[in-house]
mmCIF file as gemmi writes it, N, C-alpha and C atoms, coordinates in Angstrom:
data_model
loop_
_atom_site.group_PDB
_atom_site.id
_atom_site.type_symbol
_atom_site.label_atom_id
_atom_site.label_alt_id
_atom_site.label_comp_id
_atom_site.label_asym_id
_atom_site.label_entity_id
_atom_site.label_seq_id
_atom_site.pdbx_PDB_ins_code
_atom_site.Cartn_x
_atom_site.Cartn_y
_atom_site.Cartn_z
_atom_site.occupancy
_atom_site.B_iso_or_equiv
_atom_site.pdbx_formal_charge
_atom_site.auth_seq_id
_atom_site.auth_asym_id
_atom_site.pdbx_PDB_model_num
ATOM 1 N N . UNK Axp A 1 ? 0.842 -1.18 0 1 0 ? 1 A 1
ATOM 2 C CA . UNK Axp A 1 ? 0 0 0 1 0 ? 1 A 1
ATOM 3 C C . UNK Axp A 1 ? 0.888 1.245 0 1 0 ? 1 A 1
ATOM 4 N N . UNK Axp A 2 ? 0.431 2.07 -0.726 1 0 ? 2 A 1
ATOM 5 C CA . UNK Axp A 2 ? 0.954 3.194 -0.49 1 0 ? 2 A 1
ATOM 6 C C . UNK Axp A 2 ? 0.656 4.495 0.051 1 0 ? 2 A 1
ATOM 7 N N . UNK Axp A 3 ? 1.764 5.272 0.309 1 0 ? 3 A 1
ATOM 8 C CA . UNK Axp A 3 ? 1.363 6.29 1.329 1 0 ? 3 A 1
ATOM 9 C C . UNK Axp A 3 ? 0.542 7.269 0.885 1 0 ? 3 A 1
ATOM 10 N N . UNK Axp A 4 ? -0.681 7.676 1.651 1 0 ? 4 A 1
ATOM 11 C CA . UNK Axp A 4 ? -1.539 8.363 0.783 1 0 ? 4 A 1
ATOM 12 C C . UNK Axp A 4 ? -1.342 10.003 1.381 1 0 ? 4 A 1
ATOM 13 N N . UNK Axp A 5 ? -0.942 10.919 0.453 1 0 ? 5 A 1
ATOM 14 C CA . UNK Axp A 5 ? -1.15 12.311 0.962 1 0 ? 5 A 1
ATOM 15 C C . UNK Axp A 5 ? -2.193 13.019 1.622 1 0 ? 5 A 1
ATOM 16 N N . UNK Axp A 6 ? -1.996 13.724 2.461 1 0 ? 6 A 1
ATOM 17 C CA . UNK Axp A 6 ? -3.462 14.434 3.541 1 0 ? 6 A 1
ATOM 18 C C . UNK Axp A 6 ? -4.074 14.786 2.043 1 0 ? 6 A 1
ATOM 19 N N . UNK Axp A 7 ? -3.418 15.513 1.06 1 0 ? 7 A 1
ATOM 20 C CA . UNK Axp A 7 ? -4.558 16.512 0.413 1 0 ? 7 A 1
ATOM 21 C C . UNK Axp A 7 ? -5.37 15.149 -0.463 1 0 ? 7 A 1
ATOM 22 N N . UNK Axp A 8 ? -4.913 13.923 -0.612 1 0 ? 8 A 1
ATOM 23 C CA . UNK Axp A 8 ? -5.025 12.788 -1.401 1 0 ? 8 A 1
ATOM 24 C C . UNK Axp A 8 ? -6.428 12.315 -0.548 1 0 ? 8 A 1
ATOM 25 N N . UNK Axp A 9 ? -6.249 12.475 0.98 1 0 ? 9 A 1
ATOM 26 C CA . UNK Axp A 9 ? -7.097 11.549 1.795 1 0 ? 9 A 1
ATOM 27 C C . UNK Axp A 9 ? -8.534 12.837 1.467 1 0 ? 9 A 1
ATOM 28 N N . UNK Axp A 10 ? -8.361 14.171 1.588 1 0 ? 10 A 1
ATOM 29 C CA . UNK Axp A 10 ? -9.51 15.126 1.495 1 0 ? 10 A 1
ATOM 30 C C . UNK Axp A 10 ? -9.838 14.514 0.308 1 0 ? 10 A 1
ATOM 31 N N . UNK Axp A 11 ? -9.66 15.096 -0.796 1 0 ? 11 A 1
ATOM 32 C CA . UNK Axp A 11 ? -9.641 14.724 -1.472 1 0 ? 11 A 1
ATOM 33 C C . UNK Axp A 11 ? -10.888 13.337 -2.008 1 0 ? 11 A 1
ATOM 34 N N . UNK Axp A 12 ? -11.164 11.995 -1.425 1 0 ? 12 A 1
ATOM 35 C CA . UNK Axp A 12 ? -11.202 10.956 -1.514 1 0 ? 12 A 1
ATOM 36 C C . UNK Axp A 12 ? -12.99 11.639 -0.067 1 0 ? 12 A 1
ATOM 37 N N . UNK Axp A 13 ? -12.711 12.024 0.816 1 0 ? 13 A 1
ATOM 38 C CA . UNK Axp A 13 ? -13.856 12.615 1.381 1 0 ? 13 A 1
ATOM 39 C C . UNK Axp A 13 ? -14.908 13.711 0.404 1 0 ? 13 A 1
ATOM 40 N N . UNK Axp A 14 ? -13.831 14.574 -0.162 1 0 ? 14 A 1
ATOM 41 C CA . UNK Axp A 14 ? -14.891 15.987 -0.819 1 0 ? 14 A 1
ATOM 42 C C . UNK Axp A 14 ? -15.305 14.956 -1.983 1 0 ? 14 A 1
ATOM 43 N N . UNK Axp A 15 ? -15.024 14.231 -2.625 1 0 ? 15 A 1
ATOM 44 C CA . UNK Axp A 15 ? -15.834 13.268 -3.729 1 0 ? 15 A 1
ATOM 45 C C . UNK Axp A 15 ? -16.841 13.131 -3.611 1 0 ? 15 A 1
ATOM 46 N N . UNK Axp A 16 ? -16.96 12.825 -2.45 1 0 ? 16 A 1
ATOM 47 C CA . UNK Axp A 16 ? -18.568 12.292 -1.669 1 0 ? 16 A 1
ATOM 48 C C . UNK Axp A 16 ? -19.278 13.258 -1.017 1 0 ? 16 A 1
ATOM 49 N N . UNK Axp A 17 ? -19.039 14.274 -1.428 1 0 ? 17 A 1
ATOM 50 C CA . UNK Axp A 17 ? -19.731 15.679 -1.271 1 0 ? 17 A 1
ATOM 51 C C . UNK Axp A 17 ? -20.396 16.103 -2.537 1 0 ? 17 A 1
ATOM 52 N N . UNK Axp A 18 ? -19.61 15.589 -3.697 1 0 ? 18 A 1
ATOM 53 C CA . UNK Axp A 18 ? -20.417 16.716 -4.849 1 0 ? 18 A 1
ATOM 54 C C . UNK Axp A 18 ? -21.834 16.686 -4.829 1 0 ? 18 A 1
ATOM 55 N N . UNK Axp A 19 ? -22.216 18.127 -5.157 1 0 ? 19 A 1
ATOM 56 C CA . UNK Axp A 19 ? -23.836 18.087 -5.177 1 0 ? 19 A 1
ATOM 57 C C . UNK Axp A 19 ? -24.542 17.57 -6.226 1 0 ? 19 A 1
ATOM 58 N N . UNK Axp A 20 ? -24.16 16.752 -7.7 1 0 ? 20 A 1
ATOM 59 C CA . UNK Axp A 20 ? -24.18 16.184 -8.428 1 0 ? 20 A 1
ATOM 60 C C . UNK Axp A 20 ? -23.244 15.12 -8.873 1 0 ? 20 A 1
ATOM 61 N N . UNK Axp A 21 ? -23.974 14.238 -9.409 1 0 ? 21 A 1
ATOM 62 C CA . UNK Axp A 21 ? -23.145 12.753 -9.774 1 0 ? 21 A 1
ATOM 63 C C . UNK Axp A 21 ? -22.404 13.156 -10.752 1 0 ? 21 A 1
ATOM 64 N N . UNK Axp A 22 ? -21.13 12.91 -10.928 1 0 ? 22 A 1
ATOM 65 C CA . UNK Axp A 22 ? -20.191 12.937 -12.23 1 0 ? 22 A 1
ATOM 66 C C . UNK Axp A 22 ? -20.893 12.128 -13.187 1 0 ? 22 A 1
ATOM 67 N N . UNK Axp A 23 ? -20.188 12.69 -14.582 1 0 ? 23 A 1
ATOM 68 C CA . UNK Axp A 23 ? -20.686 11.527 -15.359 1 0 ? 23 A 1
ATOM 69 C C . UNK Axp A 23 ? -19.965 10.046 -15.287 1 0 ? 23 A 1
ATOM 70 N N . UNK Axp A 24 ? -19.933 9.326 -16.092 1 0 ? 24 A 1
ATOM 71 C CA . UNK Axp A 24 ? -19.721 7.988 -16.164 1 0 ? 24 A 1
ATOM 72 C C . UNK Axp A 24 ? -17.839 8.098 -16.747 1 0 ? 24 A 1
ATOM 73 N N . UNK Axp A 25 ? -17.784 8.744 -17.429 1 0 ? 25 A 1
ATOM 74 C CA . UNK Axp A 25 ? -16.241 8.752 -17.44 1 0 ? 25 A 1
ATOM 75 C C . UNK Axp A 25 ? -15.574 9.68 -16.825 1 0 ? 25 A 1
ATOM 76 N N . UNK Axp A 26 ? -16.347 10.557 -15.814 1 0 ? 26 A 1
ATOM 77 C CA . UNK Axp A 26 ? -15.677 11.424 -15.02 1 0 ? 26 A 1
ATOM 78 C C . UNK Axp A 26 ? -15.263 10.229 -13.623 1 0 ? 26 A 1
ATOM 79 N N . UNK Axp A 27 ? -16.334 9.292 -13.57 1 0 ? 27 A 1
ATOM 80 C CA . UNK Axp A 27 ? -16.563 8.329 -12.169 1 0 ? 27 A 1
ATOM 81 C C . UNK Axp A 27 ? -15.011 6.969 -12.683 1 0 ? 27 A 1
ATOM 82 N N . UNK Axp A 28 ? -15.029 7.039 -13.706 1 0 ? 28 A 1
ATOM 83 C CA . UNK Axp A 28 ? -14.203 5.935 -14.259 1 0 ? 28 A 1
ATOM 84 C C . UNK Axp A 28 ? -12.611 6.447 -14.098 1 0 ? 28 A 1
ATOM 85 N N . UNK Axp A 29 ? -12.953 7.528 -14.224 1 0 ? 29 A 1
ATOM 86 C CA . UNK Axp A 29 ? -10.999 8.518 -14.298 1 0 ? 29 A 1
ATOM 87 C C . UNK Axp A 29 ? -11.289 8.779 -12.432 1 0 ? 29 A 1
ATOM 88 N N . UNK Axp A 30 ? -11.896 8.758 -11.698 1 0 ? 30 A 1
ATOM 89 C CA . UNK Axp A 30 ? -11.85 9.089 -10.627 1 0 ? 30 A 1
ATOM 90 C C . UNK Axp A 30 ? -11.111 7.699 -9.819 1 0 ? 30 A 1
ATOM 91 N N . UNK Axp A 31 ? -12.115 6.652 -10.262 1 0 ? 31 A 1
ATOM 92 C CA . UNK Axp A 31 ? -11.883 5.198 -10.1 1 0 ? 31 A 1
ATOM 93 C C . UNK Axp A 31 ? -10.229 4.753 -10.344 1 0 ? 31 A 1
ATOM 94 N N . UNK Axp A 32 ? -9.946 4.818 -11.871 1 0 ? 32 A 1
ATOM 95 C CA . UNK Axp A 32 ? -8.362 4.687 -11.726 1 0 ? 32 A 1
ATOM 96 C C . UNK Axp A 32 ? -7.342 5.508 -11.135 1 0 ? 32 A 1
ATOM 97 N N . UNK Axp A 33 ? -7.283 6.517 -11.058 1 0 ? 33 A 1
ATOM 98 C CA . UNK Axp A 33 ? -6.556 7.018 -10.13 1 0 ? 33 A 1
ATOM 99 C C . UNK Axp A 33 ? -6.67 7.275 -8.953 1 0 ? 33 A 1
ATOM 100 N N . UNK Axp A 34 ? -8.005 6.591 -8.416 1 0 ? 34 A 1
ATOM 101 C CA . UNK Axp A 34 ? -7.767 6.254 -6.356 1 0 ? 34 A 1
ATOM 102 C C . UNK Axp A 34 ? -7.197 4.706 -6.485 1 0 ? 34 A 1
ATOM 103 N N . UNK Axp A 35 ? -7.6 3.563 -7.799 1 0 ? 35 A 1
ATOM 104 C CA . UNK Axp A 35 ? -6.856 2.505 -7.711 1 0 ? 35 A 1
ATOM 105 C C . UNK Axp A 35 ? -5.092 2.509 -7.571 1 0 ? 35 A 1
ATOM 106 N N . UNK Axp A 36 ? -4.983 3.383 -8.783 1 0 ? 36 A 1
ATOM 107 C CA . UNK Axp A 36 ? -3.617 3.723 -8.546 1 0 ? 36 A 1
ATOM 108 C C . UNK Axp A 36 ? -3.198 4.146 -7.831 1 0 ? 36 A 1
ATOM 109 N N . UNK Axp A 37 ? -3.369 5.516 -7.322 1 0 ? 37 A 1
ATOM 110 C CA . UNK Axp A 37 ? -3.066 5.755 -6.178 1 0 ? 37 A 1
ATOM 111 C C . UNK Axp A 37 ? -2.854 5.489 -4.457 1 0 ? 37 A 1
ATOM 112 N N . UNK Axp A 38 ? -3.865 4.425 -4.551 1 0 ? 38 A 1
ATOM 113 C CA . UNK Axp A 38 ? -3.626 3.704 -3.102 1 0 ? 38 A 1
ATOM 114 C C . UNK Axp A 38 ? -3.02 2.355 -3.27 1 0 ? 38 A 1
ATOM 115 N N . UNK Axp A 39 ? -2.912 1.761 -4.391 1 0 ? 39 A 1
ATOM 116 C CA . UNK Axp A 39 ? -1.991 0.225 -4.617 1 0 ? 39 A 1
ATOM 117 C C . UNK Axp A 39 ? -2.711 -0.448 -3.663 1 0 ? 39 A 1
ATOM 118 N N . UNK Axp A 40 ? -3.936 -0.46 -3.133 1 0 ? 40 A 1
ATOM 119 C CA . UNK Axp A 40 ? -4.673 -1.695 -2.382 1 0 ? 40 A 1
ATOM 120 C C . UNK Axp A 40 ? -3.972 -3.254 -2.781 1 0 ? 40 A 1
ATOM 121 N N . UNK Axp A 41 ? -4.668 -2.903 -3.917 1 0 ? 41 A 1
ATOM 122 C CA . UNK Axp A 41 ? -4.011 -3.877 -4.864 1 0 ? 41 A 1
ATOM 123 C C . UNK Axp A 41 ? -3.179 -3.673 -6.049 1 0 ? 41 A 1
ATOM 124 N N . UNK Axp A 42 ? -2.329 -4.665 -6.403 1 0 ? 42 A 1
ATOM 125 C CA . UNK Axp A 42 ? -1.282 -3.988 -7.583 1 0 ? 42 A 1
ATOM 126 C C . UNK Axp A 42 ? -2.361 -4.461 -8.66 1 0 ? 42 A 1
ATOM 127 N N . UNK Axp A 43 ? -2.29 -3.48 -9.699 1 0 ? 43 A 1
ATOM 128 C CA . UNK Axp A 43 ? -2.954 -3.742 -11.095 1 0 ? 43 A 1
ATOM 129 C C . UNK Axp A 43 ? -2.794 -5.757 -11.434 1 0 ? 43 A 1
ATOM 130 N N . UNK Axp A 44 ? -1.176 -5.691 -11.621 1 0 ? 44 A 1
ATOM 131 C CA . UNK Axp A 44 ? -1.065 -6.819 -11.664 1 0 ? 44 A 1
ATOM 132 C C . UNK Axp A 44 ? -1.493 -7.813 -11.051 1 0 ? 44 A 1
ATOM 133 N N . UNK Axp A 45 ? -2.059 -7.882 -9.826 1 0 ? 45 A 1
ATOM 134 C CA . UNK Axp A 45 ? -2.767 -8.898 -8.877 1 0 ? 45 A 1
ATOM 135 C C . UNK Axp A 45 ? -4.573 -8.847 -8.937 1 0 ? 45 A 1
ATOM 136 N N . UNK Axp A 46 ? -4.74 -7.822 -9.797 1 0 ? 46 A 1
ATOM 137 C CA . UNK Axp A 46 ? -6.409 -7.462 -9.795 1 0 ? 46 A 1
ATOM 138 C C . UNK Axp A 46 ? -6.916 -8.932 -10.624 1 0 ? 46 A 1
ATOM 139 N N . UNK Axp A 47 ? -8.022 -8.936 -9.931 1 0 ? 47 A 1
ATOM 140 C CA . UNK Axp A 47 ? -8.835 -10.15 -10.588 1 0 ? 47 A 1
ATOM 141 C C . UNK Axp A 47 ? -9.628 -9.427 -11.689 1 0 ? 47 A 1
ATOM 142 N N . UNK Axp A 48 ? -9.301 -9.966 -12.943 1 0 ? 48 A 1
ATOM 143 C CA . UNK Axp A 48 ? -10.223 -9.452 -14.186 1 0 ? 48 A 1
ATOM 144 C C . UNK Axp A 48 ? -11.851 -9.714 -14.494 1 0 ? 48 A 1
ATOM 145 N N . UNK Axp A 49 ? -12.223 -9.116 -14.834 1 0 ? 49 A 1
ATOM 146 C CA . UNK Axp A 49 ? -13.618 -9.067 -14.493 1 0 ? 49 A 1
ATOM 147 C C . UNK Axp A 49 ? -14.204 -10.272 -15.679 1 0 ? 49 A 1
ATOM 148 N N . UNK Axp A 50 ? -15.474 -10.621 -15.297 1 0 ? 50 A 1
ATOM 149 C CA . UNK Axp A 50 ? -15.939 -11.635 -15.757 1 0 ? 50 A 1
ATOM 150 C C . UNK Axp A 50 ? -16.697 -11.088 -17.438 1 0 ? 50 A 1
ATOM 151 N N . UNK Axp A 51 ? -17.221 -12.574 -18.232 1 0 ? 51 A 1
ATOM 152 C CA . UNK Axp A 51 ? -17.4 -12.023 -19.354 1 0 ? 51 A 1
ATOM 153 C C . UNK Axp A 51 ? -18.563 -10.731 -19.384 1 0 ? 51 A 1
ATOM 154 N N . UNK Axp A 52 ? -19.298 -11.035 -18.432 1 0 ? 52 A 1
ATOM 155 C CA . UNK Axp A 52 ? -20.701 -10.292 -18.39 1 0 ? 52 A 1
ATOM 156 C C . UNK Axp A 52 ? -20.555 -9.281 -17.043 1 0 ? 52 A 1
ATOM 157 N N . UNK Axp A 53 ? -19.865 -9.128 -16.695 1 0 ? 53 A 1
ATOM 158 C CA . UNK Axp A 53 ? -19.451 -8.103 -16.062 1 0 ? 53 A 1
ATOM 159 C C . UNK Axp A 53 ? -19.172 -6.846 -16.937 1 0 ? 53 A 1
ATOM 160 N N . UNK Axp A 54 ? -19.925 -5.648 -17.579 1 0 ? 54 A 1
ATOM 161 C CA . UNK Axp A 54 ? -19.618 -4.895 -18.001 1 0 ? 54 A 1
ATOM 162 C C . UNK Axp A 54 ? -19.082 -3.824 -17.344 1 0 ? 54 A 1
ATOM 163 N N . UNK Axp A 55 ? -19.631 -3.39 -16.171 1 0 ? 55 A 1
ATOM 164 C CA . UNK Axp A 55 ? -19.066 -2.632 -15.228 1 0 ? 55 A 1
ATOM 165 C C . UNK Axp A 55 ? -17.893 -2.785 -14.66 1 0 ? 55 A 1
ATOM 166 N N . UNK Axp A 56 ? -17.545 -3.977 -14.091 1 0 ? 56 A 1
ATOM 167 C CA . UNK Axp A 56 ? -16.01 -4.269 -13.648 1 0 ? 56 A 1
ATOM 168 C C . UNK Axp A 56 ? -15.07 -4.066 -15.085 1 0 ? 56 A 1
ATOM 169 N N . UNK Axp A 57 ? -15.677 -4.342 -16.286 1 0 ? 57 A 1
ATOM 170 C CA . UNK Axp A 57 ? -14.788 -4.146 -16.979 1 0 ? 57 A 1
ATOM 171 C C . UNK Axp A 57 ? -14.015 -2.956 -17.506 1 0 ? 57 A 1
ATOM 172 N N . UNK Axp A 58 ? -15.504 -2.061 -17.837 1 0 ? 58 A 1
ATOM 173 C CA . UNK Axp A 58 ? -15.207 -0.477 -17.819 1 0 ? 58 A 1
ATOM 174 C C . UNK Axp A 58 ? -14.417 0.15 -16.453 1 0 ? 58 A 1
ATOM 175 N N . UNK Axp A 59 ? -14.138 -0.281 -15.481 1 0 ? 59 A 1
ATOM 176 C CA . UNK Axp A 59 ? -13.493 -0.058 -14.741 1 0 ? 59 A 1
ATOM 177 C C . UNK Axp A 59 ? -12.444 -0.408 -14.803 1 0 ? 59 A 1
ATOM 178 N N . UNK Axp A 60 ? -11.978 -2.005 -14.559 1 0 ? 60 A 1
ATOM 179 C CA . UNK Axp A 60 ? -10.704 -2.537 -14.944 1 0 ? 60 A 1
ATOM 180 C C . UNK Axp A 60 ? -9.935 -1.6 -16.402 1 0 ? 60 A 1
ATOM 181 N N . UNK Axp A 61 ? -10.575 -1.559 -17.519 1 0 ? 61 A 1
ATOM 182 C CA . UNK Axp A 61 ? -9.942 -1.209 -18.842 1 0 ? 61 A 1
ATOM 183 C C . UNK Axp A 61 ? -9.353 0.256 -18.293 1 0 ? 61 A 1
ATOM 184 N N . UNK Axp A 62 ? -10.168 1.056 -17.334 1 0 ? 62 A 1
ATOM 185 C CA . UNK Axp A 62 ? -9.693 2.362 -16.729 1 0 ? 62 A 1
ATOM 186 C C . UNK Axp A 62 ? -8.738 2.334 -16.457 1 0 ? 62 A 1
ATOM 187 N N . UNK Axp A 63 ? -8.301 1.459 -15.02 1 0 ? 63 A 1
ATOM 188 C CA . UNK Axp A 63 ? -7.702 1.383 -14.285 1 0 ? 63 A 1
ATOM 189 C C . UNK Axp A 63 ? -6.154 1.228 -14.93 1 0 ? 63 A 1
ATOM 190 N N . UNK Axp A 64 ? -6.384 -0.298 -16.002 1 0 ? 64 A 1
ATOM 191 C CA . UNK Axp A 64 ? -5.428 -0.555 -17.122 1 0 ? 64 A 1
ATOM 192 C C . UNK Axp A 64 ? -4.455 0.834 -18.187 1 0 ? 64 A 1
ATOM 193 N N . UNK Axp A 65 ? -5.813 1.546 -18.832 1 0 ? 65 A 1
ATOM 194 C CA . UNK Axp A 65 ? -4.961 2.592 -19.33 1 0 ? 65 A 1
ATOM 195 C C . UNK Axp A 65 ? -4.05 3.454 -18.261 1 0 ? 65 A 1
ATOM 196 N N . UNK Axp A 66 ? -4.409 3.896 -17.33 1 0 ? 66 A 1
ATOM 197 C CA . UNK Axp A 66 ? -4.049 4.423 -16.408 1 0 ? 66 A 1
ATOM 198 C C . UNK Axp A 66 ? -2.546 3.924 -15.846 1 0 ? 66 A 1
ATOM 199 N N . UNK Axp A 67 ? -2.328 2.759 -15.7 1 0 ? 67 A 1
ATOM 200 C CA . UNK Axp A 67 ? -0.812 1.505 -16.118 1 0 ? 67 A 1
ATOM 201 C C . UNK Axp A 67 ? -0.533 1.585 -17.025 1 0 ? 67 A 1
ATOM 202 N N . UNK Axp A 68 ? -1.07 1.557 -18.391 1 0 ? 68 A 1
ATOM 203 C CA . UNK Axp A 68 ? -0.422 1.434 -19.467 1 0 ? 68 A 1
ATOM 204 C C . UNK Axp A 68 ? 0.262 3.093 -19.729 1 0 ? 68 A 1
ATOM 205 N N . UNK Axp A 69 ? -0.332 4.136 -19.399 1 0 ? 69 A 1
ATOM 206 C CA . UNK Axp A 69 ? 0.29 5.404 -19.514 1 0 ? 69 A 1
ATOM 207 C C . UNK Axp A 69 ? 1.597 5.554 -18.72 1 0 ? 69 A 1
ATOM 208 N N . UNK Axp A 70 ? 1.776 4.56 -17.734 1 0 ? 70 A 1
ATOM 209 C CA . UNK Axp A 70 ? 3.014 4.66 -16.535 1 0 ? 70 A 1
ATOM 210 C C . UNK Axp A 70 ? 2.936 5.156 -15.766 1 0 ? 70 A 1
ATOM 211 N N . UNK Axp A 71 ? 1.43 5.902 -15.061 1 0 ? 71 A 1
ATOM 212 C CA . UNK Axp A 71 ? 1.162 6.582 -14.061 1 0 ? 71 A 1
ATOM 213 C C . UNK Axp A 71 ? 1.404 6.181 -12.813 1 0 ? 71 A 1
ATOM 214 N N . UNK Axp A 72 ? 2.405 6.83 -11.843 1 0 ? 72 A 1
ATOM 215 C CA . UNK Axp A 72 ? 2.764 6.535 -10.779 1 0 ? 72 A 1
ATOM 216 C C . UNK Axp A 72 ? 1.522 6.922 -9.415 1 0 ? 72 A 1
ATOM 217 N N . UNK Axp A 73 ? 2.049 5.91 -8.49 1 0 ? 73 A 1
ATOM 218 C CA . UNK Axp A 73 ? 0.966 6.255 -7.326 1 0 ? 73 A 1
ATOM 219 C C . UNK Axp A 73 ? 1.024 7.049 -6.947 1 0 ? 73 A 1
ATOM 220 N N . UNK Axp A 74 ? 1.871 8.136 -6.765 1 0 ? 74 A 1
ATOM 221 C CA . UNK Axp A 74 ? 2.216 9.346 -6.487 1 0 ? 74 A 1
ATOM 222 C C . UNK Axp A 74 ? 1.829 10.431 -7.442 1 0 ? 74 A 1
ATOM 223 N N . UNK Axp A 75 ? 1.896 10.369 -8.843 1 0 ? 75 A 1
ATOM 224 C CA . UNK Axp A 75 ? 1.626 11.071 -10.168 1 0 ? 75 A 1
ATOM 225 C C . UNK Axp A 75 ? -0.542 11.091 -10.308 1 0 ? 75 A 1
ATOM 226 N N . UNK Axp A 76 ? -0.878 9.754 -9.677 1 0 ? 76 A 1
ATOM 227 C CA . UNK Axp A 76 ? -2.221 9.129 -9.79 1 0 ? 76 A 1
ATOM 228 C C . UNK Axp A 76 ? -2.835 9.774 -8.608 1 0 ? 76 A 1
ATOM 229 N N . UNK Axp A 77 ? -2.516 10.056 -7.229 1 0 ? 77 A 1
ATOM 230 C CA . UNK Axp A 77 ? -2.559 11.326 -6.343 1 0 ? 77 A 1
ATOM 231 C C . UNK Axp A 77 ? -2.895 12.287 -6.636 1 0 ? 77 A 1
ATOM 232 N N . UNK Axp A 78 ? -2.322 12.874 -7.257 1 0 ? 78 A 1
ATOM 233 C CA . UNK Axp A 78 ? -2.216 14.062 -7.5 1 0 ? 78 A 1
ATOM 234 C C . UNK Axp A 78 ? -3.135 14.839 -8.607 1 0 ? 78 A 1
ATOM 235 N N . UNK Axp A 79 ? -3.712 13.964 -9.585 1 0 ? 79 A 1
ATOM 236 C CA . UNK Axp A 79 ? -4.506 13.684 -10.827 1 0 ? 79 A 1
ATOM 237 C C . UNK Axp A 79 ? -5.229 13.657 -10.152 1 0 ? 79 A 1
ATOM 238 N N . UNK Axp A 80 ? -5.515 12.476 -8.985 1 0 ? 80 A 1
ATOM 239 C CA . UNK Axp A 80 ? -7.599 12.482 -8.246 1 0 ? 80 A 1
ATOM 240 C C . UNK Axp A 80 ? -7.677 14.172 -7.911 1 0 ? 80 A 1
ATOM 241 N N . UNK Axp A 81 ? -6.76 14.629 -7.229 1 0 ? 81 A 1
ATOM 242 C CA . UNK Axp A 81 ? -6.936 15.682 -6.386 1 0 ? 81 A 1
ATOM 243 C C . UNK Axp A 81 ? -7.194 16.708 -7.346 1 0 ? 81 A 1
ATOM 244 N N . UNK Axp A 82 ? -6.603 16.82 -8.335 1 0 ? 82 A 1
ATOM 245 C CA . UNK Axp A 82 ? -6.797 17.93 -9.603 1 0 ? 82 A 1
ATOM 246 C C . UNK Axp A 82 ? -8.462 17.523 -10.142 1 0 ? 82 A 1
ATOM 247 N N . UNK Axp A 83 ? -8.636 16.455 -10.472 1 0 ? 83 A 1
ATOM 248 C CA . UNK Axp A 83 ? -9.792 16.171 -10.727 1 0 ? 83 A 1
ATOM 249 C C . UNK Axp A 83 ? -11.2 16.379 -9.742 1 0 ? 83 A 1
ATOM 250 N N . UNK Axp A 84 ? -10.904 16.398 -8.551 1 0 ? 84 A 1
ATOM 251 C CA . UNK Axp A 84 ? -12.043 16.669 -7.634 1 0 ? 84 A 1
ATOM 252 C C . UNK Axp A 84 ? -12.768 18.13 -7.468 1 0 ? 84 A 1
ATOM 253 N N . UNK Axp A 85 ? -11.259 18.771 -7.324 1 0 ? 85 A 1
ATOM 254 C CA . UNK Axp A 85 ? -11.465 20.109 -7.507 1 0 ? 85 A 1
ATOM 255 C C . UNK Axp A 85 ? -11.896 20.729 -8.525 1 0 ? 85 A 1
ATOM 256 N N . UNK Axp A 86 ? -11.631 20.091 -9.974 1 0 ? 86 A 1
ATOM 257 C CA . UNK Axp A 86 ? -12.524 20.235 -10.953 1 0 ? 86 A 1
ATOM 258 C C . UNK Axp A 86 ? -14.033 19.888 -11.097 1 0 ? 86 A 1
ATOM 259 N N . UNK Axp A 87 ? -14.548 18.812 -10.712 1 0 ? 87 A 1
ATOM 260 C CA . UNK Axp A 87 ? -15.371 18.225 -10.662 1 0 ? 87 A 1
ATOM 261 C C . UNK Axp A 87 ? -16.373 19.488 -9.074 1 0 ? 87 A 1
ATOM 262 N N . UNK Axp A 88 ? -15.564 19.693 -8.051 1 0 ? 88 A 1
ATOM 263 C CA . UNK Axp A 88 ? -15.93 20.795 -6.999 1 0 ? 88 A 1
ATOM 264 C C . UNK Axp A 88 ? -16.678 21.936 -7.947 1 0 ? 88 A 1
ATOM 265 N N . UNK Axp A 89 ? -16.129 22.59 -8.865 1 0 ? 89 A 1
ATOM 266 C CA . UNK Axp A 89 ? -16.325 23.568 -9.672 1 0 ? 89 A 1
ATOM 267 C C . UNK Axp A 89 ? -17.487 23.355 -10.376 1 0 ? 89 A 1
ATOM 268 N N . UNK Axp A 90 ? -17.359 22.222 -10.704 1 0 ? 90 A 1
ATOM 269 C CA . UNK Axp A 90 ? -18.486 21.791 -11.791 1 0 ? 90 A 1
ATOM 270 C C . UNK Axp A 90 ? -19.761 21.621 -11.335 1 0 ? 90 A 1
ATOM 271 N N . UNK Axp A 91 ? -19.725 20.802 -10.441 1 0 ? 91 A 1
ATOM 272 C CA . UNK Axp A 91 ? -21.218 19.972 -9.646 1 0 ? 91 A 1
ATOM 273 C C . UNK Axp A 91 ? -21.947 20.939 -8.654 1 0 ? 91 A 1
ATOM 274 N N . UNK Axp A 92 ? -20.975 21.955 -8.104 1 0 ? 92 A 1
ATOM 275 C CA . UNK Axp A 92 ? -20.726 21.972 -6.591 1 0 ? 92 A 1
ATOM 276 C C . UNK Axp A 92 ? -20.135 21.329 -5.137 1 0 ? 92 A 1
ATOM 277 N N . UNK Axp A 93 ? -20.407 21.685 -4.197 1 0 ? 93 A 1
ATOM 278 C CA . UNK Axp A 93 ? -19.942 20.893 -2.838 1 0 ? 93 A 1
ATOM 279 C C . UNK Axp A 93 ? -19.904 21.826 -2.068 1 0 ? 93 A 1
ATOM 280 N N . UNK Axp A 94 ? -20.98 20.239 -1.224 1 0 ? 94 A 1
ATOM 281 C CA . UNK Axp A 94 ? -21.399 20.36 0.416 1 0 ? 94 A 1
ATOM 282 C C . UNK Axp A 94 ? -19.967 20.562 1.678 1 0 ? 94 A 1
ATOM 283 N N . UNK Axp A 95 ? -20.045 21.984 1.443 1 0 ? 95 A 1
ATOM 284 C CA . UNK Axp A 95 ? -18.979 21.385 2.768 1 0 ? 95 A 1
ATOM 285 C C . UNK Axp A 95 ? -19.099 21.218 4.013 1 0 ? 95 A 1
């Protein structure tokens, strides 16, 4: 696991504040870079999603580009946090 930054951990709270739902590839780029970013699990150890699993997959394939670009857990940090605050702007948020 890796070490997660205070502004990384807000961050991962104000998400769950917006006053509107992201869209579906705003929720998917949010998704790979808290995967990346916290290394729960390594990409490489993720269980791949089943054939009829469309959702795990659109997620997994996220998560994947997100590895395949070379994005570090530290680099993937820093991206959620840019992204929230965007997404803050956009939706709103409860603080």
């Amino acid at each position: 696991m890796v070490v997660q930054t205070a502004k990384f951990k807000q961050a991962i709270t104000d998400s769950k504040k917006l006053k509107a739902k992201p869209t579906d590839d705003e929720l998917l780029e949010l998704y790979a870079f808290f995967k990346q970013g916290t290394q729960e699990t390594k990409f490489e150890d993720a269980t791949k999603p089943g054939a009829f699993d469309f959702k795990g997959k659109y997620k997994y394939n996220a998560w994947k580009k997100i590895v395949d670009e070379k994005v570090t857990p530290d680099a993937a940090q820093t991206k959620y946090v840019d992204l929230v605050e965007k997404l803050k702007k956009a939706y709103g948020f409860e603080a």
